[in-house]
C-alpha positions in Angstrom: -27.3 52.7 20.0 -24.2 54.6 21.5 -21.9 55.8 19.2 -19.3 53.4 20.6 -20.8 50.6 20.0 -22.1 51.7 16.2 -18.2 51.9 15.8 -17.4 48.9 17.6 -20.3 46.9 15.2 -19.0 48.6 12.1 -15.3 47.1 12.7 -17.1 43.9 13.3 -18.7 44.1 9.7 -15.2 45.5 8.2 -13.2 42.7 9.9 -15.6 39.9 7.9 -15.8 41.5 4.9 -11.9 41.8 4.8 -11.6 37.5 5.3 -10.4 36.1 2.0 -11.8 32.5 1.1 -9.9 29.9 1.9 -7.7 28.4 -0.8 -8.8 25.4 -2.4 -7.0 22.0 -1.2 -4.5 20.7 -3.5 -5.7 18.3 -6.2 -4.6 14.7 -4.7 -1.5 13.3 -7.1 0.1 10.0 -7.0 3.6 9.6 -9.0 5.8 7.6 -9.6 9.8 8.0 -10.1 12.5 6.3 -10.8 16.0 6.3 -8.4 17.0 9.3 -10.4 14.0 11.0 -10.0 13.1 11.1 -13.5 8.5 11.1 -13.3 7.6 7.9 -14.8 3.7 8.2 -14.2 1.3 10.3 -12.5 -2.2 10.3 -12.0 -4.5 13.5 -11.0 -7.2 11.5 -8.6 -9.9 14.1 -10.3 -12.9 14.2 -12.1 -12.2 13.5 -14.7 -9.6 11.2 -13.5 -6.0 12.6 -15.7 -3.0 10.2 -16.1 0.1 10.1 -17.6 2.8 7.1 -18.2 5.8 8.3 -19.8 4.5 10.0 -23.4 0.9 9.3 -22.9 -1.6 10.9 -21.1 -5.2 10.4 -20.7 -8.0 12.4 -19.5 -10.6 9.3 -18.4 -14.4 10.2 -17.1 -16.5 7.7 -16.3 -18.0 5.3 -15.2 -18.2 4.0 -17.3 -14.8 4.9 -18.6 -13.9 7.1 -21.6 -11.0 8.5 -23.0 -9.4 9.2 -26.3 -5.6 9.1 -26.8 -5.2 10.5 -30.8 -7.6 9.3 -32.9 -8.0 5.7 -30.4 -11.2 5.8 -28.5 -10.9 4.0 -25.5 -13.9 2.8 -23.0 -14.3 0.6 -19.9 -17.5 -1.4 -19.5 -18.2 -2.7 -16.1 -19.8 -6.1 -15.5 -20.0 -8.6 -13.0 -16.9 -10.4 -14.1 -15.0 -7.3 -13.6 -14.4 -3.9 -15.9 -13.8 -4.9 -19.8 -11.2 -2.3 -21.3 -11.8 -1.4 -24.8 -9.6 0.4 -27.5 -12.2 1.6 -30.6 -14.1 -0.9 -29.3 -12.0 -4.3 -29.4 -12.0 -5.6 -25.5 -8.3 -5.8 -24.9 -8.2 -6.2 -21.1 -10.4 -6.6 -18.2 -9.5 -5.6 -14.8 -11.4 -7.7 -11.7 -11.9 -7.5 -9.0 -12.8 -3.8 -9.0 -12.3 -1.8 -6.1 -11.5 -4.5 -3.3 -8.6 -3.4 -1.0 -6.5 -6.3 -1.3 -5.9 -6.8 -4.5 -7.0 -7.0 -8.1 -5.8 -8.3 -11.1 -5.7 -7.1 -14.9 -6.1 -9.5 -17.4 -6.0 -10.7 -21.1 -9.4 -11.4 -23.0 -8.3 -15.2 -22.8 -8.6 -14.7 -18.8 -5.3 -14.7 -18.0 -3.6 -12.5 -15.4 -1.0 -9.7 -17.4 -0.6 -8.6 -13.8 -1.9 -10.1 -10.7 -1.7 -7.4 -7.6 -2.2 -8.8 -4.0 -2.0 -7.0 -0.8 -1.4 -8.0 2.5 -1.3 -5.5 5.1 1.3 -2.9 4.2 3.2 -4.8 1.7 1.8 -6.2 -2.2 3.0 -9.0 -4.6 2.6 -8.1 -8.3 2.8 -11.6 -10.0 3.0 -11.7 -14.1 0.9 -14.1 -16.4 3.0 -17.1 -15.0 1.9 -16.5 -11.6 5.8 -15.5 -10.7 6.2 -12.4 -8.5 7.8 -9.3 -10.4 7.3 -7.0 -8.2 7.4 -6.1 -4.4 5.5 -2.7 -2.7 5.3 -1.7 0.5 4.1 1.5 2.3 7.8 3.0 3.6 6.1 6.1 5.8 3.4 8.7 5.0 2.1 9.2 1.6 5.1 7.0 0.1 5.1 3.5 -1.3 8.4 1.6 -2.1 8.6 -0.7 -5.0 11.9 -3.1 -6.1 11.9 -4.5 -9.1 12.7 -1.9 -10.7 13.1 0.8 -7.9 10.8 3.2 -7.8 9.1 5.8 -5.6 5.3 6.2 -5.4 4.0 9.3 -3.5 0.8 10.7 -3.0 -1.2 7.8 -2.0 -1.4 4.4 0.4 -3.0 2.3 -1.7 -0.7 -0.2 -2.7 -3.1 -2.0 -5.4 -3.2 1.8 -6.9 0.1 1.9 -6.7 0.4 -1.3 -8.5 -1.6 -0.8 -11.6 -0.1 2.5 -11.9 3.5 1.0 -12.0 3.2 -2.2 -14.0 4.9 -1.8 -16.7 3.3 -5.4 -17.5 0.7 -3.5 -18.7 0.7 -0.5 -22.0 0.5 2.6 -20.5 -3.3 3.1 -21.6 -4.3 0.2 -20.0 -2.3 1.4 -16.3 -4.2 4.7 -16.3 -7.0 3.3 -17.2 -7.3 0.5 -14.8 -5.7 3.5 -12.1 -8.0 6.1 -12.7 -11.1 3.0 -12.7 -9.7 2.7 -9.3 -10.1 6.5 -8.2 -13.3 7.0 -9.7 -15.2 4.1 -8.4 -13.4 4.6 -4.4 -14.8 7.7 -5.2 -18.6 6.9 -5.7 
């Protein structure tokens, strides 16, 4: 081989060698804020799923679900009537149906609907137990969702049943991660 092109195949081998790896992408977040800004939930779309509404924040593996928030256990046990939310072990919600794109519903174990979440095309009704809307979304431009009752900001995702269950304050804050981050992790089986 010439000495040129020994020289030329040596810079070849320096140039790769000099490549960095690529930088991981950036973990997917949805949050939510308030017309001042202020973060009034997030959620890490992860494994394990992380969430946060106000104070509390869960870490949440599954399925089937797990977390613990102090010294409260907390699991989700899926069925065919839906995903039963437990806390040390008392069912205290249920969330059905799980993981359809237009809509789902959380509700009490009596069968009725705390929140009620249905979407059609780029806008979703959030109706309470008495069937009356609360709550209006709809997907304002990119990653950014648009709620009115109250006003709030969700970026970070176009799923506006996500969006829902991550906002309804309807709901305790364990059971909105929860039933959130049972949305992530089943989209993302």
């Amino acid at each position: 081989m010439s000495p040129a092109r020994s020289l030329l195949c040596l810079a070849g081998l320096a140039a790769c060698q000099d490549k960095k790896e690529a930088p991981p992408p950036p973990e997917p977040v949805v949050q939510v804020r308030d017309t001042s800004g202020v973060l009034v939930a997030e959620l890490r779309a992860l494994r394990p799923c992380r969430g946060a509404v106000g104070p509390v924040e869960l870490i949440v593996g599954g399925p089937p679900l797990v977390a613990t928030y102090g010294s409260t256990k907390w699991t989700g046990a899926a069925a065919a009537n839906g995903t039963t939310l437990s806390r040390d072990g008392e069912p205290v919600a249920r969330v059905f149906p799980v993981g359809e794109p237009n809509g789902t519903a959380v509700l009490d174990m009596r069968g009725v609907a705390l929140a009620r979440i249905a979407v059609t095309g780029k806008t979703a009704v959030v109706t309470n137990a008495a069937t009356v809307p609360v709550r209006n979304l709809h997907v304002a431009d990119g990653d950014t969702i648009k709620s009115d009752q109250p006003a709030l900001t969700i970026t970070g995702t176009q799923d506006l049943v996500l969006a829902g269950l991550l906002s309804a304050q309807e709901l305790s804050p364990e059971v909105r991660v929860l039933a959130a981050c049972e949305r992530v992790l089943v989209k993302d089986l």
